[in-house]
C-alpha positions in Angstrom: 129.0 -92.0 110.7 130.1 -93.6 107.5 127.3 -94.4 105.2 127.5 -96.6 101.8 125.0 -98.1 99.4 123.9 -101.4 99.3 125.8 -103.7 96.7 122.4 -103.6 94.7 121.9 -99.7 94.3 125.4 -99.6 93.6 125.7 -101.8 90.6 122.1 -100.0 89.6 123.5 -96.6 89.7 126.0 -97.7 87.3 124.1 -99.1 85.2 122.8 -95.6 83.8 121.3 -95.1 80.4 124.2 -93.3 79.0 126.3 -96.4 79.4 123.8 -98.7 78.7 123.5 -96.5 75.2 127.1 -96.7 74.6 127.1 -100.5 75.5 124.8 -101.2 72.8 126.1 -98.7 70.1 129.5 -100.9 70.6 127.3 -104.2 69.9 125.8 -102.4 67.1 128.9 -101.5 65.2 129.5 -103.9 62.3 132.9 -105.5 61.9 135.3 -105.0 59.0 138.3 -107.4 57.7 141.7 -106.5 59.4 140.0 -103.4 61.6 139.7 -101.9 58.2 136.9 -99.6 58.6 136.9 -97.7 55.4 138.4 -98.3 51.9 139.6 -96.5 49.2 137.8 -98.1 46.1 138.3 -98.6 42.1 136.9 -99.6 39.5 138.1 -100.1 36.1 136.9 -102.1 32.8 139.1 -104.0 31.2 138.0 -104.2 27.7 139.1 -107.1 25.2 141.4 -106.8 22.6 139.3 -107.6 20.1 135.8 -107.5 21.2 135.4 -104.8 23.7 132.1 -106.4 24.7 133.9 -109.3 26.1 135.4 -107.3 29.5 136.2 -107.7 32.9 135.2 -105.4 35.8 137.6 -104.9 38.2 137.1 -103.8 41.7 140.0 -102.9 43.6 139.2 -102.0 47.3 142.3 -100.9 49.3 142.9 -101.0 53.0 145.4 -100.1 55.1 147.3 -103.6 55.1 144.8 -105.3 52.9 143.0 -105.7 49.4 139.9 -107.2 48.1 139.6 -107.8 44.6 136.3 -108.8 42.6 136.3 -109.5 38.9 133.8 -109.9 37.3 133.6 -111.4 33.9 130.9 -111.6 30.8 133.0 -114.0 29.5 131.3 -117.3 28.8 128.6 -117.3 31.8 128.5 -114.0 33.9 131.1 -114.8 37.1 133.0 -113.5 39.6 136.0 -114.3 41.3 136.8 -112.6 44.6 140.4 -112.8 46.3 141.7 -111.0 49.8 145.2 -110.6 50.1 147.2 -108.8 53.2 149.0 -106.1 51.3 147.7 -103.0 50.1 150.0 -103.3 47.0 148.7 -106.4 45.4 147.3 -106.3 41.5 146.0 -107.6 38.7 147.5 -109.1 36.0 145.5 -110.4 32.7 146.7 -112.3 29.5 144.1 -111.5 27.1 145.4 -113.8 24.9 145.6 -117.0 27.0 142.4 -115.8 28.6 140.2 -115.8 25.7 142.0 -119.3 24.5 140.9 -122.5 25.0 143.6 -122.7 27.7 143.1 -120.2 29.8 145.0 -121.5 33.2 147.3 -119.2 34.6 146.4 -115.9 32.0 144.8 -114.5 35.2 146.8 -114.1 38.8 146.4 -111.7 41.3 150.0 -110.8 42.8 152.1 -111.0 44.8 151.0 -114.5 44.9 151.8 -115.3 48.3 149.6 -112.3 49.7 146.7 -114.3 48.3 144.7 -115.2 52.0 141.2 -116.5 50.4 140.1 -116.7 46.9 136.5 -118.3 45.9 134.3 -117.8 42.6 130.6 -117.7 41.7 129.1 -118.7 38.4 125.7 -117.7 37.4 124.7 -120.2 35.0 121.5 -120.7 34.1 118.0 -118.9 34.1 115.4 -121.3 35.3 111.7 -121.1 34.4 108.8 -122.9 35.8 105.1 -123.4 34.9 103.3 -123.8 38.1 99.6 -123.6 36.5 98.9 -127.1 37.3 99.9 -128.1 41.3 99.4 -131.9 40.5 102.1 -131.8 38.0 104.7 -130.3 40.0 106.9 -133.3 41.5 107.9 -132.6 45.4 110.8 -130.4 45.8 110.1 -128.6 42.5 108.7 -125.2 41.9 106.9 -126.0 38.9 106.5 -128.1 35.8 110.5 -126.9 33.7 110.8 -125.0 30.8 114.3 -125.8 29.3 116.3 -123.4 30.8 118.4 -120.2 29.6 122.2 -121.1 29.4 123.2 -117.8 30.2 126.6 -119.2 28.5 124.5 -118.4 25.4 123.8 -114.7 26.1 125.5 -111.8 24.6 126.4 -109.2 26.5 126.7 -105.8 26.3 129.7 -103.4 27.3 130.1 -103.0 31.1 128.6 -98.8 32.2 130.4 -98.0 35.3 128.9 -95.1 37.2 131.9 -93.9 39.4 129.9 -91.3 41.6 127.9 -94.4 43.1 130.8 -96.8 42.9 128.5 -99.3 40.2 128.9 -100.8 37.4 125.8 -102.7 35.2 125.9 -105.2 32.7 122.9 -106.8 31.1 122.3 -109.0 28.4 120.0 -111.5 26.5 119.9 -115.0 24.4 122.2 -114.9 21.3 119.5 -116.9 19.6 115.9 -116.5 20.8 113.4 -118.5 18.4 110.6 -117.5 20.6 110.8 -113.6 21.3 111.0 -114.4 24.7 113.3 -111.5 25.0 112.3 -109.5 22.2 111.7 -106.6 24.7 113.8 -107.8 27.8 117.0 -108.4 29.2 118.7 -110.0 32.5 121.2 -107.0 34.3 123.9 -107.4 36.9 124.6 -104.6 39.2 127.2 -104.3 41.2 128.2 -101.8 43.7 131.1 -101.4 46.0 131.3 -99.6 49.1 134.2 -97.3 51.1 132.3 -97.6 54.4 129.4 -99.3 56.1 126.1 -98.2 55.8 122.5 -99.3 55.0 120.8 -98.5 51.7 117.4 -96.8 52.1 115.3 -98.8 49.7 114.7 -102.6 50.8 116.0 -105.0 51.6 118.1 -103.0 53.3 121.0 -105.2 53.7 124.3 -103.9 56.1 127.1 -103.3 54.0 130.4 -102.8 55.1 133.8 -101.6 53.4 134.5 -105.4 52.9 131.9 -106.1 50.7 130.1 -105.3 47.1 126.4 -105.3 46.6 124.6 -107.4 44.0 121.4 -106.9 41.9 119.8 -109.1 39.5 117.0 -107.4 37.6 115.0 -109.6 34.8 112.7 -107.3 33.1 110.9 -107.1 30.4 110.9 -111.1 29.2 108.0 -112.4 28.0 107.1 -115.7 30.3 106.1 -118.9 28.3 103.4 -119.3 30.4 100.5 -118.0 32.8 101.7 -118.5 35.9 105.9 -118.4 35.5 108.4 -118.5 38.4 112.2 -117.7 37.5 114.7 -119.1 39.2 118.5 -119.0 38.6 121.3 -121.8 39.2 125.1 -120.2 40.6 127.8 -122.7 40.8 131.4 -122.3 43.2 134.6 -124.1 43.4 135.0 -126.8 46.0 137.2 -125.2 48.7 139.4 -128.0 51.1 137.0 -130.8 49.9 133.7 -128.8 51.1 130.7 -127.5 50.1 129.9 -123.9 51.5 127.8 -123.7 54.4 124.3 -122.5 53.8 122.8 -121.0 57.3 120.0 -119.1 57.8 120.4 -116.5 60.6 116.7 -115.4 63.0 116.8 -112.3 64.0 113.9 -110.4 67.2 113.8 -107.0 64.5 112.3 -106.7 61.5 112.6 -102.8 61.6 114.6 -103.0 58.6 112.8 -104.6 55.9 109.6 -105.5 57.8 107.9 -109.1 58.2 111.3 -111.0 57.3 113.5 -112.0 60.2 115.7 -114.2 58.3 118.9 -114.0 56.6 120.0 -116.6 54.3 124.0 -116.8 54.4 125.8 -119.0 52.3 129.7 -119.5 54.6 132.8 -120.5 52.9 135.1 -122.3 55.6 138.7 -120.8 55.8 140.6 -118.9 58.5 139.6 -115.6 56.7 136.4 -116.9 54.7 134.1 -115.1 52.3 130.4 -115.4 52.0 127.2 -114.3 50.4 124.6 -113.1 52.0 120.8 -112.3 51.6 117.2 -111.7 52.8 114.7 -115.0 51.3 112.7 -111.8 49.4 112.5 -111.1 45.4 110.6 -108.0 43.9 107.9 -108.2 41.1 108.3 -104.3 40.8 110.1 -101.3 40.6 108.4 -100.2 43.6 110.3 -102.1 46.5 107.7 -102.8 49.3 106.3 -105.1 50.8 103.2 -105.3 48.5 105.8 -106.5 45.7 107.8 -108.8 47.9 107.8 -112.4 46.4 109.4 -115.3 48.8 113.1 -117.0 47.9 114.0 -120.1 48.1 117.6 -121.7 48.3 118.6 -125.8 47.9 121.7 -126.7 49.9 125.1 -126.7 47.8 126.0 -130.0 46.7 128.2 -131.3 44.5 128.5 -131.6 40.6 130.3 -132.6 37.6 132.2 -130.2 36.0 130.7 -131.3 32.2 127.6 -130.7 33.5 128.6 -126.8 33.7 129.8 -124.1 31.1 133.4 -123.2 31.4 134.4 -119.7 33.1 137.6 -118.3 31.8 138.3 -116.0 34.7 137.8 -119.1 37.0 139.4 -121.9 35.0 142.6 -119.1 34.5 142.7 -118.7 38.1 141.8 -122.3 39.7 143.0 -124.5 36.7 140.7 -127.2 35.0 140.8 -129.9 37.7 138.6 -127.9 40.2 135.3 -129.0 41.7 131.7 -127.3 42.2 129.1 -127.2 44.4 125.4 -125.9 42.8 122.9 -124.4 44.4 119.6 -123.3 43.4 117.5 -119.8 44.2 113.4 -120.0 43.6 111.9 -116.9 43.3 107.8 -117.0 44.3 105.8 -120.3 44.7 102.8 -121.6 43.2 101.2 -119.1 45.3 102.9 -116.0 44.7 103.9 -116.0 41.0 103.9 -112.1 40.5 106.4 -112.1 37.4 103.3 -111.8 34.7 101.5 -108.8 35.7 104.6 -106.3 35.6 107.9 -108.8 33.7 109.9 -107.5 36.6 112.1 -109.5 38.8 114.5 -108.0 41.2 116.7 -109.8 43.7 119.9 -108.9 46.0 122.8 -110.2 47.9 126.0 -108.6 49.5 129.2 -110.6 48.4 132.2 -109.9 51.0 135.3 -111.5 52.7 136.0 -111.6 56.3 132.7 -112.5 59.0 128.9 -111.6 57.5 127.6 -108.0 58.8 125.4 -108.5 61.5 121.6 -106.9 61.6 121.3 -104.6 64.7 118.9 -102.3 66.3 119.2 -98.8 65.0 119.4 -95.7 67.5 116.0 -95.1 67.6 115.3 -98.5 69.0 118.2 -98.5 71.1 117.4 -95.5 72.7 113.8 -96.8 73.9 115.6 -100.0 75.0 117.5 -97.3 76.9 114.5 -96.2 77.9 113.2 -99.2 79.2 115.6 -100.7 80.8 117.5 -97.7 82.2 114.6 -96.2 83.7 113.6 -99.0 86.5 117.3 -98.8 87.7 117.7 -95.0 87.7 114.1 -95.2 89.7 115.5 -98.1 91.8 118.5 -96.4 92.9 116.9 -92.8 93.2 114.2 -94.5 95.9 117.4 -96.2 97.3 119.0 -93.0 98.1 116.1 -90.8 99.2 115.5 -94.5 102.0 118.7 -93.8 103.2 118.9 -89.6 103.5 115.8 -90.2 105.4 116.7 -92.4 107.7 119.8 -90.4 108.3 117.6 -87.7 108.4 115.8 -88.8 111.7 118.8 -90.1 113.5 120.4 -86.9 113.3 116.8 -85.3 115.1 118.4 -87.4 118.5 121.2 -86.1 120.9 124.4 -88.7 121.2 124.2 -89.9 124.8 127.5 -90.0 126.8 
């Protein structure tokens, strides 16, 4: 006699934990631009002839068919300008003297130009502060009641330190002229780091980083607030790719075992067939001590457009893009009139992962995956298990009778 499982306790037996595990490790695994999963990555200052304080930083991350380059720039506000191409063989090239002209167009070109597959920019260009003492005075939509705000066009800037163990470079600066003391004792620094593989930093936010992407930190410390109750904010500008403004989504996710309480990700999308984007948690820091018990909320406006007068030139992205490009603005809020932290310690951290190619995803980490396993493995392997011991039983007692002829 020929016996066979039921349809059911077949598709249950194979549905075992082990495979459910390695189902959900290959969800898990973040994607990287061009099946590049690791890098080899550079960094190099490029100081100016002249004025070695005014420098570009130059990340060179290297694929197997591809590059991404960022360059930054303290040159005129702080910026970056971030370009994929689909050799491994493409470089820089800089005119210093046409760069640091009043004409800079074309002193900056990343080449072979035809490799070029996506190229956007970021301007950080303005420091925002807010007095939110008085809720009656603050108009709807607005944080607080304005302080005139720092053109960080106006800042000088110190040279570039590049720590090559960690792959980071810092930069930090303050006002040029500062009639007020305001930043007597502080300054406004920009980390960046780059990455030859994914991972996950242990510190919060915790953002996924892949080999396709740097990190960025903006730390404000030390600035005396002209008020009591201060909230910072800061205004980053982009050119106007195929008529558009980036997309701004926010991604929900189930798991907040990652940075805990916060199940968003704010992503700001540029449109292309390859694409870059920025990406970070709606969280600032009012300490040194990332937790939770320093977190301060973020808020983002949606891009929109702007005149160009009404923003400070960049040289790296005028070289690259010419003068007759377009920007979209947006706006980050750090705290509310409810959680305005910045007084008690002048600290002000916030974070965001800059890359090309589709956003890492958040994902549950083995530990969680392996009670899923757990959980969901366990009712089939009990399911099929009763199943099998039904039908030896029942095969069992047939046997016990003699076949009659």
């Amino acid at each position: 006699m020929h016996w066979e499982l039921p349809r059911a306790l077949r598709v249950s037996a194979l549905c075992s934990p082990l495979l459910l595990f390695q189902c959900l490790l290959l969800l898990r695994a973040p994607a990287s631009l061009l099946g590049d999963q690791t890098r080899r990555v550079f960094l190099e200052v490029w100081e100016g002839p002249t004025d070695p304080s005014k420098s570009l930083l130059h990340i060179r991350a290297v694929g197997a068919n591809s590059t991404i380059h960022y360059i930054w720039s303290n040159l005129g506000p702080p910026a970056v300008l971030f370009v994929a191409t689909n050799t491994s063989n493409s470089g820089l090239n800089v005119n210093w003297t046409g760069l640091l002209s009043s004409e800079p167009e074309g002193s900056l070109v990343v080449h072979p130009t035809d490799s070029v597959q996506f190229s956007s920019a970021l301007i950080f260009s303005k420091l925002f502060e807010f007095d939110s003492t008085n809720s009656s005075e603050v108009k709807e939509g607005s944080p607080g009641k304005p302080y005139p705000p720092y053109l960080l066009a106006d800042f000088s800037w110190g040279d570039v330190t590049l720590d090559l163990s960690t792959l980071s470079a810092t930069f930090q600066g303050h006002p040029s002229k500062d009639p007020l003391g305001t930043f007597t004792n502080g300054s406004l620094a920009f980390k960046v780091s780059a990455f030859n593989e994914s991972g996950r930093p242990a510190h919060l936010p915790r953002l996924q980083h892949t080999a396709d992407t740097t990190h960025l930190e903006l730390v404000l410390a030390g600035a005396a607030p002209r008020g009591n109750h201060s909230l910072f904010g800061l205004e980053v500008a982009t050119p106007v790719l195929d008529s558009e403004c980036p997309q701004l989504k926010e991604q929900e996710s189930i798991d907040d075992e990652y940075c805990p309480s916060v199940f968003q990700l704010e992503q700001l999308l540029w449109h292309s067939p390859l694409g870059g984007f920025l990406q970070w948690r709606p969280i600032a820091f009012s300490q040194k001590q990332l937790n939770w018990k320093t977190a301060l909320s973020c808020s983002v406006s949606t891009p929109g457009p702007t005149l160009t007068t009404l923003l400070p030139q960049s040289p790296i992205v005028r070289a690259f893009f010419g003068p007759s490009v377009n920007f979209c603005t947006f706006n980050l809020t750090f705290g509310n009139s409810s959680n305005f932290a910045y007084e008690d310690h002048r600290y002000l951290s916030w974070s965001a992962l800059l890359g090309i190619g589709i956003p890492p995803v958040d994902s549950f980490s083995p530990m969680i995956l392996g009670i899923m396993v757990v959980v969901l493995g366990a009712p089939g392997l009990l399911l099929a298990g009763g199943g099998l011991s039904l039908l030896l039983y029942q095969h069992r007692r047939y046997s016990e009778y003699e076949p009659i002829n």
